[in-house]
C-alpha positions, 0 to 999 in steps of 0.5 A, a space after each residue: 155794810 157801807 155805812 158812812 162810806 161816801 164817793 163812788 168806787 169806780 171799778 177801780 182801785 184807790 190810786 187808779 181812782 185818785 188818778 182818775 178824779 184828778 185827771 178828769 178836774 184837771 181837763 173840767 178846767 182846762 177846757 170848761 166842758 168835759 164828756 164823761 159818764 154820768 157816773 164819773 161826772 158825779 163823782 168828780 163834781 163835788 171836788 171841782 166846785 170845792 176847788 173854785 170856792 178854795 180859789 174863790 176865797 183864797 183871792 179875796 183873803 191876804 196874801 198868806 192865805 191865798 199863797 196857801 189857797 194856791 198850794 192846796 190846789 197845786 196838791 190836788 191839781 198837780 198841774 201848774 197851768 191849770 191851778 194858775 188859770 184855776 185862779 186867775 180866769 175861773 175864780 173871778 167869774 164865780 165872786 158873786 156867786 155862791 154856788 153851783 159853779 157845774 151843770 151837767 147836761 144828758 147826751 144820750 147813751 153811747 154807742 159801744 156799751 149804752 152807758 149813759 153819758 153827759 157833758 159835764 160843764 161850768 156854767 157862766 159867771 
């Protein structure tokens, strides 16, 4: 029984998935739109809004709490550039807005194995 377990197994194993998610956000925000399964779009969809709302927070709180905003991302990002354009580019947009900062969008089915794909994009600011 699966009781209370929540996300999605990916057919992979725990650090495969980790990787995985992270790999996936981190591309979501470098380039603002990524072509993913539907299923991977999911499963990461979650952990990127809570991203910007971390981002979000942490600009409009004191320093601390923003240097601490900063560090949690940098942990889960594990990328530099994109916690800083994460910040500085993506956060400011969404100030006014309280939520439902992805959209996802149907493609069709892809070629090679039918599974259904979308594109997985952050909406306007």
């Amino acid at each position: 029984m699966r009781h209370n377990v929540s996300g999605y197994k990916l057919g992979r194993s725990k650090d495969e998935r980790i990787a995985l998610r992270r790999n996936l956000v981190n591309q979501l925000f470098e380039h603002e739109r990524i072509q993913t399964t539907k299923t991977k779009a999911l499963a990461i969809r979650g952990q990127a809004e809570h991203l910007i709302t971390l981002a979000k927070d942490g600009n409009s709180a004191g320093a601390a709490k923003m240097v601490h905003a900063r560090r949690v991302a940098a942990e889960r990002l594990s990328n530099a550039a994109t916690v800083k354009k994460l910040f500085d580019d993506i956060a400011p947009r969404y100030a006014d807005r309280p939520g439902g900062y992805t959209r996802v969008i149907k493609i069709g089915p892809r070629a090679g194995d039918a599974a259904e794909m979308v594109l997985l994009e952050l909406v306007e600011g």
